[in-house]
Steps between C-alpha positions, in 0.01 A plus 500: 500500500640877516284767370754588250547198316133500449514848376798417263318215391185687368733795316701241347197337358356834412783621298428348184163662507707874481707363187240410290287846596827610380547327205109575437551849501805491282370325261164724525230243579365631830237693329470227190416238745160431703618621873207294619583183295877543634373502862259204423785290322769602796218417745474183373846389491493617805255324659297226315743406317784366786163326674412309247859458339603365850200315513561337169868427621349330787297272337706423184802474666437167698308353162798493317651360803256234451621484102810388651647803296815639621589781746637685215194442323254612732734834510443578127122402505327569843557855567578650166144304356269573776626903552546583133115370478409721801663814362342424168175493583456882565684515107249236368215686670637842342509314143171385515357853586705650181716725777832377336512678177837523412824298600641775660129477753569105550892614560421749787217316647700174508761653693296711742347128616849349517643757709235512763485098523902607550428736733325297729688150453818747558363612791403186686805328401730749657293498849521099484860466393590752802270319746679131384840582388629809655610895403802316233239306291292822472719711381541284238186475416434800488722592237389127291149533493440868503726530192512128328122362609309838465654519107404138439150550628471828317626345148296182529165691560576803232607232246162303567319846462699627209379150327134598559530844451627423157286242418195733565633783262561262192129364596559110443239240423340432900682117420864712484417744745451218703826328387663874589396433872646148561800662334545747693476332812739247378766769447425610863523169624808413343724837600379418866582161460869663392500713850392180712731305334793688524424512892464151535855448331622802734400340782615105429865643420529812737860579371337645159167616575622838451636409200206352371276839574722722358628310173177283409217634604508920601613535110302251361178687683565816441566438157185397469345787676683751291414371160176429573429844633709657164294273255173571667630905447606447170162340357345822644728692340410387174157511596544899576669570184245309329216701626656828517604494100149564454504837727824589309241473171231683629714780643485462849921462535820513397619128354824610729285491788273157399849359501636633806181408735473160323856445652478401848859602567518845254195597685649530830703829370423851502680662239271361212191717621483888563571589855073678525360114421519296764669230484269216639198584464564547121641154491265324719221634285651421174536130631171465606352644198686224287412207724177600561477542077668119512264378756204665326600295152523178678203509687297612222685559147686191497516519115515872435768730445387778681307569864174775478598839524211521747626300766420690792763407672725519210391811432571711864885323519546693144372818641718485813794427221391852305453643875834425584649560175407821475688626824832520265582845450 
């Protein structure tokens, strides 16, 4: 096999990993989410995830064979079942430990396991397909999966996160936070079930495979993605405004600017804040003050109005807000 293909291979697979830092960065979350945990969770899609996903496909794979069920069948059930479990299991483990506070946690998580089990799978799949079917096949895989598999494997896993992660911050009765994890592996299950169905159609009736990516199941996917990721923003949003009212109140800001930074869109701009603050850091510890206020009520005020002034925590994020404040001229 030449060199280069293998080195194509491994960039291709890669190059989701550079979007999302993008999309990360633009959206402000690489400081707002555990580095460590995002390493642990890509590690594991990685890694321990595709062995024991593949490992599950193995074995279920020729018991439903057994069941007599059909081809098609095993195509929705095997693979989508047994890897959705596998990624999971790093989001159940993160649930149990109270490490996926918010829906917008579960969200970014999720998808930072789907996309290295897509990184990998990706990876492997280009290197056989080469080896078994030649340089045409490739390149078009390489353009299918890296594009159409990656997003499925990313939206299954963040929806299955953002299910947890929301389920945590409403803090359910254990019987419905249990409920909220066989949901959210259901949802997985079922939008990779979508994916491995469409292929399965593709490839019985080769004439309108394409068709059947790019009408049925690329929109379908990445509709999912998209409003998943905007509702999981948008219940933080309110969350922010909530919490940041309260600063307005005691003096702390400007309403204008509660609204503004509770706005994950506004935010992004410039022209809202005077050119001495800086821009992110203000922001970053605005947000942090008001989740860490909302995480603070949860965990310990669950029927109160208001969180201890003396929250150490609390306390230091609102004197890095006066800090920064006060560089205005």
């Amino acid at each position: 096999m030449p060199s280069a293909v293998v080195v194509i291979s491994v960039v291709a697979s890669c190059l989701p990993l550079l979007l999302f830092n993008i999309v990360l960065r633009w959206l402000g979350r690489q400081d707002r989410e555990s580095f460590a945990l995002l390493c642990v969770t890509l590690f594991w899609g990685a890694i321990g995830a595709t062995f024991f996903g593949g490992l599950g496909t193995g074995l279920l794979t020729p018991l439903l064979a057994s069941w007599q069920v059909s081809a098609l069948g095993q195509n929705l059930l095997a693979s989508p079942f047994s890897e959705e479990v596998a990624k999971g299991l790093i989001l159940v483990v993160l649930f149990a430990a109270h490490r996926l506070e918010f829906a917008t946690s579960g969200l970014f998580y999720g998808a930072t396991t789907g996309l290295g089990f897509a990184m990998t799978e990706n990876c492997l799949y280009f290197l056989n397909i080469y080896d078994k079917s030649g340089p045409e096949d490739w390149y078009i895989n390489l353009i299918v999966r890296t594009i159409f598999a990656t997003s499925t494997h990313v939206a299954s896993s963040a929806t299955f996160g953002f299910v947890l992660g929301r389920a945590h911050e409403r803090r359910r009765h254990p019987a419905r936070l249990l409920l909220a994890v066989f949901m959210g592996l259901f949802a997985a299950v079922s939008i990779h079930g979508l994916w491995n169905g469409t292929v399965f159609v593709g490839q019985a009736t080769r004439d309108i495979s394409l068709s059947v990516y790019l009408f049925l199941t690329v929109p379908f996917v990445t509709a999912i993605l998209l409003g998943v990721t905007e509702l999981a923003l948008r219940i933080e949003d309110r969350v922010l405004l909530r919490e940041l009212r309260e600063e307005v109140d005691e003096g702390l800001i400007s309403m204008g600017h509660a609204e503004i930074v509770a706005s994950h869109l506004r935010r992004r701009g410039r022209a809202w804040l005077p050119a001495d603050i800086p821009r992110d850091p203000y922001v970053r510890a605005l947000c942090e003050l008001a989740l860490r206020k909302h995480g603070a009520r949860l965990a310990g005020l669950p029927q109160e109005r208001t969180v201890p002034k003396g929250t150490e925590e609390i306390a230091k994020l609102r004197e890095e807000v006066r800090r920064l404040a006060s560089m205005a001229r």
